[in-house]
C-alpha positions as CSV (number, residue, x, y, z in Angstrom):
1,X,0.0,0.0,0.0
2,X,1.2,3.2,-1.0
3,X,3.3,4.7,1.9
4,X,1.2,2.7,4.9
5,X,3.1,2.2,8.1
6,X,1.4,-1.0,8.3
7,X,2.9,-4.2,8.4
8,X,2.0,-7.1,9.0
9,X,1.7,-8.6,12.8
10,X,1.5,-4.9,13.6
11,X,-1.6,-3.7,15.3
12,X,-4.0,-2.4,13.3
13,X,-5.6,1.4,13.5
14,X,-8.9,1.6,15.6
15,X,-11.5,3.1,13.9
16,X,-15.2,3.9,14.4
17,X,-17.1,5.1,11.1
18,X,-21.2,5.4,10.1
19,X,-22.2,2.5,8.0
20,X,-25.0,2.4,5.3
21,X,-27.6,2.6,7.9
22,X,-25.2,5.5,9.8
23,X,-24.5,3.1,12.5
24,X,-21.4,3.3,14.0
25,X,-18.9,0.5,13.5
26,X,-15.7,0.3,15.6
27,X,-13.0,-2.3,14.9
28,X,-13.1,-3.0,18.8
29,X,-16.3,-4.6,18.2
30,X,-15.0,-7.3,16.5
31,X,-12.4,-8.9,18.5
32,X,-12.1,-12.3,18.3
33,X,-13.3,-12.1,14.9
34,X,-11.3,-11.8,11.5
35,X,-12.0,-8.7,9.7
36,X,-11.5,-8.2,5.9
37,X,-11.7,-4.5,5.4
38,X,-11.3,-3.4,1.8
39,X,-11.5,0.2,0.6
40,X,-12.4,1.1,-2.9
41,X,-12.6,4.0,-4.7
42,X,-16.5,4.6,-5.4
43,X,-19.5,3.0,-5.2
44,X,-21.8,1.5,-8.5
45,X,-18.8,1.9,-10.6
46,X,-17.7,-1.2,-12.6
47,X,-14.4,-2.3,-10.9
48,X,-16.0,-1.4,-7.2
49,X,-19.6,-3.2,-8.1
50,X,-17.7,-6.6,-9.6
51,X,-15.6,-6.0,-5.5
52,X,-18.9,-5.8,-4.0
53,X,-21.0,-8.3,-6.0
54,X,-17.7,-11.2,-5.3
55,X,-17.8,-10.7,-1.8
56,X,-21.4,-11.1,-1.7
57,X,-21.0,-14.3,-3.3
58,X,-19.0,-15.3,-1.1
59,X,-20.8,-14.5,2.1
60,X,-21.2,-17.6,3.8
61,X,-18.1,-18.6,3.2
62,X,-16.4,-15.8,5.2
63,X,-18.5,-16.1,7.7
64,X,-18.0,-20.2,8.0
65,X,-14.3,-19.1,8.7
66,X,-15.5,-16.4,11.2
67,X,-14.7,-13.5,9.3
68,X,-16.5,-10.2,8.6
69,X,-16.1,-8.1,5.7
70,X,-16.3,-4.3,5.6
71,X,-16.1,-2.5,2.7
72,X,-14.7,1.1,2.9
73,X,-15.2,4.4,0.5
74,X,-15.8,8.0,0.8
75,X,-18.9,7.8,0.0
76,X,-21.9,8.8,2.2
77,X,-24.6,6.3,3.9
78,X,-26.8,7.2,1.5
79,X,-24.8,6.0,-1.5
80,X,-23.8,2.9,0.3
81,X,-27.8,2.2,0.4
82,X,-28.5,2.8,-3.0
83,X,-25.7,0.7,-4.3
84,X,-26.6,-2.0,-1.7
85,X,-30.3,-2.0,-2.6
86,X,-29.4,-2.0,-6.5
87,X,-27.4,-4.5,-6.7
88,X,-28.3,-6.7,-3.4
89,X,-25.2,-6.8,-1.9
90,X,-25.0,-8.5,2.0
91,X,-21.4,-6.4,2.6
92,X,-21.7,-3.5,5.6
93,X,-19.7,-0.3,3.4
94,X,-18.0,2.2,6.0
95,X,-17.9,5.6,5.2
96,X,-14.8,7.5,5.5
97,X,-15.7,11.2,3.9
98,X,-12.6,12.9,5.4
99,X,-9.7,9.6,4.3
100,X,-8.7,9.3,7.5
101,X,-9.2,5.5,7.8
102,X,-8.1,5.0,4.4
103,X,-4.5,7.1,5.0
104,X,-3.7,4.9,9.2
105,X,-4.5,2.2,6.3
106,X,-2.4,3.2,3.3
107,X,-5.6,3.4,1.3
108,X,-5.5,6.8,0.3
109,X,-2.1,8.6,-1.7
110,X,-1.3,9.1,-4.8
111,X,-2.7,7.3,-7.4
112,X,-1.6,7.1,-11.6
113,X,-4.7,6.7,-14.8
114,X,-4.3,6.9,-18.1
115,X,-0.9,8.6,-17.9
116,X,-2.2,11.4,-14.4
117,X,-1.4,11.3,-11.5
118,X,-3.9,12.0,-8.6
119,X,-4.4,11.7,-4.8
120,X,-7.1,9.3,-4.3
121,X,-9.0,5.8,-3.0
122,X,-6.1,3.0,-3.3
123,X,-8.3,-0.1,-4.3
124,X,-6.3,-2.4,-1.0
125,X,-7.4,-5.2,1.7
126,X,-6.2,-5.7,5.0
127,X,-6.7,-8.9,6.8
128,X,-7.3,-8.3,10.4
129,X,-6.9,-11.1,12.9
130,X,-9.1,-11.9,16.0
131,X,-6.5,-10.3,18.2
132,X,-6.5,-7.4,16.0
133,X,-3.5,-7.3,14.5
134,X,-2.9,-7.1,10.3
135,X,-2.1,-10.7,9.3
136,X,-2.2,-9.7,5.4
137,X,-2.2,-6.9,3.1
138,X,-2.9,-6.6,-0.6
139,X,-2.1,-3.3,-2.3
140,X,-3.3,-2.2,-5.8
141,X,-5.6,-5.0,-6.3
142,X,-7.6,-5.7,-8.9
143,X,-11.4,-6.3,-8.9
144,X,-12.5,-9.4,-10.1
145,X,-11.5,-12.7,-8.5
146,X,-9.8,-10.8,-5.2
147,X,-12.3,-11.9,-2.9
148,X,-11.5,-15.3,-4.3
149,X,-8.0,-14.5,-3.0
150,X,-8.6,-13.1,0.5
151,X,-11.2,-16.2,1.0
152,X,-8.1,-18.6,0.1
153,X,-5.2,-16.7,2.0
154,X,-7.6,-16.6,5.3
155,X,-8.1,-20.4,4.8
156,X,-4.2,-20.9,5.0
157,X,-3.6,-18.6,7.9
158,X,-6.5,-20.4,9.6
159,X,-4.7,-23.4,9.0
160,X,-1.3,-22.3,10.9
């Protein structure tokens, strides 16, 4: 992740932040519980909607291997329930208006498409473990099958 401090075994930022029913969710509430908290840049756009729609799918799976997912943008409550209502996603989005979570993360820095350079939402996971510590981090991913890919790396670190 672009110039995070984080690494992994390191404990990871607390954070409290609205979700899409402006609930707030603190990482505290979920020790003893692995988090996947993965920020993307906006919400209804292709690459984030194919993020969303994966995890979805994939559910019951994390949640057979006692894991939650979060998802994390700058977008407002109010977006996150429109995109969660149109395309029936079961994933709780964060909203983090300000960056704040997304820079303790390394999710938010400078960013380069189609030949610019801008500051913006690093598309990134981290893996959080039940004693809230980062166990895994995944910088500049890509959309499609990553969900895939945190599902299978959380099965092996179970397995340690």
């Amino acid at each position: 992740m672009a110039k995070s401090v984080l690494e992994v075994g390191a404990k990871a930022p607390s954070f409290t932040l609205p979700d899409q029913d402006d609930r707030a969710v603190s990482l505290s509430g979920f020790a003893g519980t692995w988090v996947v908290l993965y920020f993307y840049p906006k919400d209804d756009t292709p690459g984030c909607t194919t993020e969303a729609c994966e995890f979805t799918a994939g559910i019951a799976a994390f949640a057979g291997l006692d894991a939650v997912v979060l998802g994390c943008s700058a977008d407002s409550p109010e977006s996150h329930r429109k995109f969660i209502a149109k395309h029936g996603l079961e994933v709780r989005l964060l909203s983090d208006p300000d960056h704040a979570v997304m820079r303790a993360y390394g999710a938010w820095g400078e960013k380069s498409m189609y030949g610019r350079t801008s500051m913006g939402v690093i598309r990134s996971t981290v893996l959080v473990d039940p004693q809230g510590r980062v166990a895994f981090l995944w910088a500049n991913v890509k959309a499609a099958g990553h969900a895939d890919a945190v599902r299978t790396k959380l099965t092996e670190l179970q397995a340690r």
